[in-house]
N, C-alpha and C positions, 0 to 999 in steps of 0.2 A: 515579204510578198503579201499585199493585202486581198481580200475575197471580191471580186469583181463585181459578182452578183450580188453581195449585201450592200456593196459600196454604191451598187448603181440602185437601188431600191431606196438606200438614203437620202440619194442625192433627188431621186424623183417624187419622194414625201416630203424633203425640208430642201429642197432647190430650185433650178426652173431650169429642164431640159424638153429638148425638144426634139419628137420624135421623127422618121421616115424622110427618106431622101431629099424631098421640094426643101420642108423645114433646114434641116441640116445646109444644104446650099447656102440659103440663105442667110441663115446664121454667120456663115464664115465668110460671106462676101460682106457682112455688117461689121465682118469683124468680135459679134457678139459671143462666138463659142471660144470657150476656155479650153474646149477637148473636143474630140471627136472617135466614138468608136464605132465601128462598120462590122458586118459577120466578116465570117470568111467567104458564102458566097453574095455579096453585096454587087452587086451590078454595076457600078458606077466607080470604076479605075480610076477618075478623077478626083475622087474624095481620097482613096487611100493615099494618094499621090500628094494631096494638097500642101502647100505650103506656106508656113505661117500660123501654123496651128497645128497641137500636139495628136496623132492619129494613132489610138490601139487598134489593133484587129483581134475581134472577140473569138477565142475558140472555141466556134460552134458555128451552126447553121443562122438564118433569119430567124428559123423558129426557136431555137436555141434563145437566141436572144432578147427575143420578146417574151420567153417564161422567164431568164435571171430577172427582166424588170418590170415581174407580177402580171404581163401582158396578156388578154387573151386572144392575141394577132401576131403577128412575123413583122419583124423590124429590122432593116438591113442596115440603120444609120442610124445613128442619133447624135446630137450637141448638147454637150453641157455648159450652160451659161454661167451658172451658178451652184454649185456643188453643196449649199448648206451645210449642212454639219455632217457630213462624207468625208473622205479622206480619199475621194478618188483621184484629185491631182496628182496624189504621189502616188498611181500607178504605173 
C-alpha cells in the first residue's frame, strides 16, 4: 500500500497533473489522464463513474485533498498525466 499523499506531491513536483473539475474533464475526454482521483465529496458522479481511465476516490474531503497535494485551496478532482518519478500508478 503506497502513501497517497506523498505520491501525489511527487507526481505534482516531477509530473504534470492537472488540477479541479473543467481540467480533469478534459483530460479524459483527450484521453490524456493516466489516473484520476476525486474526494469523497466531489460533485461530479460522472467522473467517479468514468470509463476508460483508472478512478481513486480520496478518503477525505475537497479540503482534504488539496493539503495531501501541498494546496492552499479544495480540490474535488484531479488527472494525472504524467506521474514522474511517483509511484502513483500502482495505487
Amino acid at each position: 500500500m503506497i502513501d497517497i499523499g506523498r505520491a501525489l506531491r511527487t507526481a505534482i513536483t516531477t509530473g504534470n497533473v492537472r488540477f479541479g473539475l473543467e481540467q480533469t474533464k478534459k483530460a479524459m475526454e483527450t484521453g490524456e489522464a493516466r489516473l484520476v482521483i476525486v474526494s469523497e465529496n466531489c460533485p461530479e458522479e460522472s467522473i467517479k463513474r468514468a470509463e476508460g481511465v483508472r478512478v481513486i476516490e480520496f478518503s477525505g474531503n475537497n479540503m482534504e485533498l488539496g493539503a495531501a497535494c501541498g494546496k492552499p485551496f479544495s480540490i474535488s478532482a484531479l488527472a494525472v498525466l504524467d506521474p514522474g518519478e511517483s509511484n502513483i500508478l500502482s495505487a
